[in-house]
C-alpha positions in Angstrom: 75.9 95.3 105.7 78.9 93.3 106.6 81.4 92.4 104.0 82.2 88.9 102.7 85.0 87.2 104.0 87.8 87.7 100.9 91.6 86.8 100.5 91.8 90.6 100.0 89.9 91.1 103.6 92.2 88.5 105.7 95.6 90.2 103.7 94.0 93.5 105.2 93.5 92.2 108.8 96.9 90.5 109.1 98.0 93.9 107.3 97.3 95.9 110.6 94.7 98.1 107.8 91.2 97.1 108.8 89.1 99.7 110.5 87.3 99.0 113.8 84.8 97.3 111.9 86.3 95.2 109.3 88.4 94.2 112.6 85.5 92.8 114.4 84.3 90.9 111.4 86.8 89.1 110.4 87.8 88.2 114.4 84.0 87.2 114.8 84.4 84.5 111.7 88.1 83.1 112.6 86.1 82.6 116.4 82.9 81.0 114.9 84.5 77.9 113.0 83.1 77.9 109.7 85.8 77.0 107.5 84.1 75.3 105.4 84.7 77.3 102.0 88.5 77.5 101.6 89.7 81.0 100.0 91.3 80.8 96.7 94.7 81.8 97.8 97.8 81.7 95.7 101.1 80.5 96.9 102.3 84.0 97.5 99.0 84.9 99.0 99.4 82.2 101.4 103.4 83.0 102.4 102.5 86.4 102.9 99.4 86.1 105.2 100.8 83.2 107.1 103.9 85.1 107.6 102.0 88.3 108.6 100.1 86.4 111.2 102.6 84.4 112.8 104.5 88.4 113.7 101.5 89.2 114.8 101.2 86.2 117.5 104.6 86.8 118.1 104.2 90.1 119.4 101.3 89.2 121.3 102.8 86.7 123.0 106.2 88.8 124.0 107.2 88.9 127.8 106.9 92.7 128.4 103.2 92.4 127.9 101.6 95.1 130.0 98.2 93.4 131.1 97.0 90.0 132.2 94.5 88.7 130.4 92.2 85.6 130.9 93.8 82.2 129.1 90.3 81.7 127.3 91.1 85.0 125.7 94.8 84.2 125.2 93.8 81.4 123.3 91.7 82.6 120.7 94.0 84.3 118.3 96.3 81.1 118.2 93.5 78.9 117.8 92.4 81.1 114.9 95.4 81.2 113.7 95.5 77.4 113.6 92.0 77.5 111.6 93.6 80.3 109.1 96.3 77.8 108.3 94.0 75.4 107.5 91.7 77.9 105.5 95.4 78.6 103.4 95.7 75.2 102.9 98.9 74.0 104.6 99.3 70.7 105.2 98.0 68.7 108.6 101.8 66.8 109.0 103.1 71.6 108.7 100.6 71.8 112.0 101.8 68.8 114.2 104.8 69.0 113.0 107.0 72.1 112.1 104.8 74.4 113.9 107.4 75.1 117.1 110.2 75.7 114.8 108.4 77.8 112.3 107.4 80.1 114.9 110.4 80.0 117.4 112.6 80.8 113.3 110.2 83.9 112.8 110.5 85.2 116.4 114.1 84.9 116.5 114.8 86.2 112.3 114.7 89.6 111.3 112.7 90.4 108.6 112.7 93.3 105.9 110.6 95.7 105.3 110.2 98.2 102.0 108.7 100.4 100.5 108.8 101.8 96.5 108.8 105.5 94.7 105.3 107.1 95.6 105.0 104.6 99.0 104.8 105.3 102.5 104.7 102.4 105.5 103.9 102.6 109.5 105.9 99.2 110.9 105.3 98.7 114.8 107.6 96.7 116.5 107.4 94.2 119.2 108.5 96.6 122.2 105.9 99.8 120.6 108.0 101.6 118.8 107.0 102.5 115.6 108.8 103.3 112.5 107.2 105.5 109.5 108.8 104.9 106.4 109.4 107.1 103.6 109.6 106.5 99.7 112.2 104.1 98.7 113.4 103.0 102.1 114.5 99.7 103.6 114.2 98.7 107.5 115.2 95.0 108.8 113.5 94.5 112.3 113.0 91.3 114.1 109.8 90.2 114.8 111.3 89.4 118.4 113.5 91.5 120.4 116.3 89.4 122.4 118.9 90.3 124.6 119.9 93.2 126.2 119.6 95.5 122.8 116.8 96.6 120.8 118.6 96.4 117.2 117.2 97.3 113.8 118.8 98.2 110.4 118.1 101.2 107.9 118.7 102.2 104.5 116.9 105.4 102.9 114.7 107.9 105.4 112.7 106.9 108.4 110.7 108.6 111.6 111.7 106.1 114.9 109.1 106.4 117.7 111.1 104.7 120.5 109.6 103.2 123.2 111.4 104.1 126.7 113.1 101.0 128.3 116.3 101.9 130.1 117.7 98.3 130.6 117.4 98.1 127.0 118.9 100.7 124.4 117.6 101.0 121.2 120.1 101.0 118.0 119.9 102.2 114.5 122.9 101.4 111.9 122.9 101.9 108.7 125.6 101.5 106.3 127.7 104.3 107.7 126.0 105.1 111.3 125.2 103.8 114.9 122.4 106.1 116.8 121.5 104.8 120.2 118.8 105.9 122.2 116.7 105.2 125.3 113.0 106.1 124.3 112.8 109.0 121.8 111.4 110.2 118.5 114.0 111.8 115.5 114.3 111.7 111.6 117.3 109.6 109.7 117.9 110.1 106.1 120.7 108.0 104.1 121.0 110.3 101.0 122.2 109.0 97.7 125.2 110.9 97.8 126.7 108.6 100.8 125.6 111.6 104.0 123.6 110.3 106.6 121.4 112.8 108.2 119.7 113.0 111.7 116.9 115.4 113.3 115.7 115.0 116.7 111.8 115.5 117.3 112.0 114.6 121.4 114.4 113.4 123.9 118.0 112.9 123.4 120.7 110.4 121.1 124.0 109.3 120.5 125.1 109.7 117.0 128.6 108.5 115.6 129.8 106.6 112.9 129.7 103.3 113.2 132.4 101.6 115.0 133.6 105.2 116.0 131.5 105.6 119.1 134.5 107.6 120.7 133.3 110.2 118.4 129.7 110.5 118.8 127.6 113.4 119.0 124.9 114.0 121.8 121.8 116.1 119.9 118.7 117.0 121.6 115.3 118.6 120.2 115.5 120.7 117.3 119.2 119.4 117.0 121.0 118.1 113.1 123.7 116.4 112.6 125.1 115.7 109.4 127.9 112.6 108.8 129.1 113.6 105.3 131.3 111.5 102.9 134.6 113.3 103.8 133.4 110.9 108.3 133.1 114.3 109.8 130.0 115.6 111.5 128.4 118.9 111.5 126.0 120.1 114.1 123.4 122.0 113.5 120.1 123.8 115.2 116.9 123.4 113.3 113.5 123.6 113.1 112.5 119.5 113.3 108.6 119.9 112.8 109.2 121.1 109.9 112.0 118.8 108.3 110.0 115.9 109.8 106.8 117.0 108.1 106.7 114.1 105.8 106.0 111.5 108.2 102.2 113.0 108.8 101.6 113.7 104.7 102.7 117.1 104.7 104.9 118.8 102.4 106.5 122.0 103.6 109.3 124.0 101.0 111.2 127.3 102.5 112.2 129.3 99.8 113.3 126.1 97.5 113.5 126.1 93.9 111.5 124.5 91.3 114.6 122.3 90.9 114.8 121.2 94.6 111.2 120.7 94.8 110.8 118.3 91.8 113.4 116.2 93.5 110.9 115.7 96.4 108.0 114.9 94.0 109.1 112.7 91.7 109.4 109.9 94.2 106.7 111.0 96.2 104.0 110.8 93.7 106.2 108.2 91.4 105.9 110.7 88.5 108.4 111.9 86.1 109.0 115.4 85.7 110.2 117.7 82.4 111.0 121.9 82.5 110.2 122.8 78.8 110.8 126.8 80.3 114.5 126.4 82.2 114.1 129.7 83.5 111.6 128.0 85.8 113.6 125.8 87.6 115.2 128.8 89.1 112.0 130.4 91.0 112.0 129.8 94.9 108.5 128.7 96.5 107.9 129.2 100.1 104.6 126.8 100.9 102.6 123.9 102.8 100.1 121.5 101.8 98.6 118.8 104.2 98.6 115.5 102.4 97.6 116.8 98.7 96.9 115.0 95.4 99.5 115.5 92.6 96.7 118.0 90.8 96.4 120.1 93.9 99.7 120.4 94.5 100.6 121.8 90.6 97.5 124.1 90.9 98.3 125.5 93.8 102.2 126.0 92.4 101.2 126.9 88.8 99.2 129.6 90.4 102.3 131.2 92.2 104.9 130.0 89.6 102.8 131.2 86.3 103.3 127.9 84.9 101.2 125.7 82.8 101.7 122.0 83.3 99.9 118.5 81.1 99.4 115.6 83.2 100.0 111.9 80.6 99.9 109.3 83.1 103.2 109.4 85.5 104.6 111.8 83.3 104.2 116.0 84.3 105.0 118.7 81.7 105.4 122.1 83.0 106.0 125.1 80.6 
């Protein structure tokens, strides 16, 4: 059985999080016209749909688009679209009116993306590239690229997937970094204590400080670089599947301590953790575990460790 059409449903769809199903269903009701019970959305609901659909026409609708495809099909999602406004509520004099610059604004404006302790996000941008956030991270993409750059922003720790386009570089700064690539796939990490680290998964990039490019590094697969707070950078060979782990849910420690490890799961499971036993915080763990649940995890290290831990909530005791 089919579910009902829900606020909740259409946040989902415009979210990129339906399955195949939930996909169909909804695209089958914004195609068939009945409107005629409007969904109790709130202002914020409606902002945030609205917004999430216009990025999505907006990507469809980008030049680089790799197959032709009949108008009659072209013109379904912005008709739905249209209907979906209506269904939100906004105003007829918003459609004949503002619609052009709304959309041309969104197309043109970067936007920003985050996520919070104990959250992970996939953002895929209008070229294909794809960028995997981790916990407490900030991107700011456009929903359009323009020119003869491909230009996004970073703060915190996030896996790039870059499309190839070789008229087009793609650029990364953050507060202290440039990285330009071609079409590639690597790791960058802005740690709290003002380093900005880079691991390469495939391909090649230019790493430098920003405004500095005289200085840049060239690092291929496997390859680290490390801009530290005192502007130099150290090189380094490494092993990038398993530094890059995160990004598909997997948490892999070699020979870390309790200490090190807790740093990693506090803000990946948004918990707070106390040592009653100090003598614990010392004890290296060498292990992997393919997208676990907090309890797992603390079994399976309790076990090895000889610890007991109490979970209250967010709060973890170990002693």
């Amino acid at each position: 059985m089919s579910k009902p059409i829900t606020k909740q449903l259409l946040e989902k769809y415009y979210a990129g999080q339906c399955d195949i199903n939930e996909k169909k269903q909804v695209e089958q009701w914004l195609r068939s016209g009945e409107y005629n019970q409007p969904l109790d959305l709130d202002e914020a609901h409606k902002d945030q749909v609205s917004k999430a659909m216009w990025q999505n026409i907006a990507s469809d609708m980008r030049p680089d688009a790799q197959k032709a495809v009949p108008l009659y099909r072209k013109a379904l999602p912005y008709a739905a679209a249209v209907a979906l406004l209506m269904v939100l509520g906004i105003s007829s004099y918003f459609l004949s009116n503002s619609i052009k610059s709304t959309t041309e604004a969104e197309w043109a404006a970067y936007r920003t993306v985050e996520t919070k302790r104990g959250q992970k996000r996939t953002v895929t941008l209008p070229d294909g590239s794809t960028i995997r956030m981790n916990y407490e991270t900030e991107v700011r993409v456009p929903a359009k690229f323009e020119g003869d750059q491909r230009v996004v922003y970073l703060t915190g720790h996030a896996h790039f997937d870059v499309a190839r386009d070789e008229a087009r570089p793609f650029i990364i700064y953050t507060e202290d970094t440039k990285t330009e690539v071609l079409g590639t796939s690597f790791d960058i990490n802005t740690k709290d204590d003002g380093a900005t680290e880079i691991i390469v998964t495939s391909g090649k990039v230019a790493f430098s400080k920003k405004n500095k490019e005289d200085h840049q590094v060239t690092l291929s697969v496997n390859s680290r670089a490390l801009l530290n707070t005192n502007d130099k950078i150290e090189t380094s060979e490494v092993d990038a599947r398993k530094l890059t782990a995160w990004k598909d849910n997997r948490l892999v420690f070699e020979f870390q301590t309790l200490s090190e490890i807790i740093e990693v799961l506090e803000p990946w499971y948004d918990v707070s953790i106390t040592v009653k036993k100090k003598d614990l915080l010392d004890m290296d763990y060498k292990f992997s575990a393919d997208n676990p649940s907090l309890k797992s995890l603390l079994e399976q290290m309790s076990f090895m460790g000889k610890f007991k831990y109490t979970i209250e909530g967010k709060q973890i005791t170990i002693f």
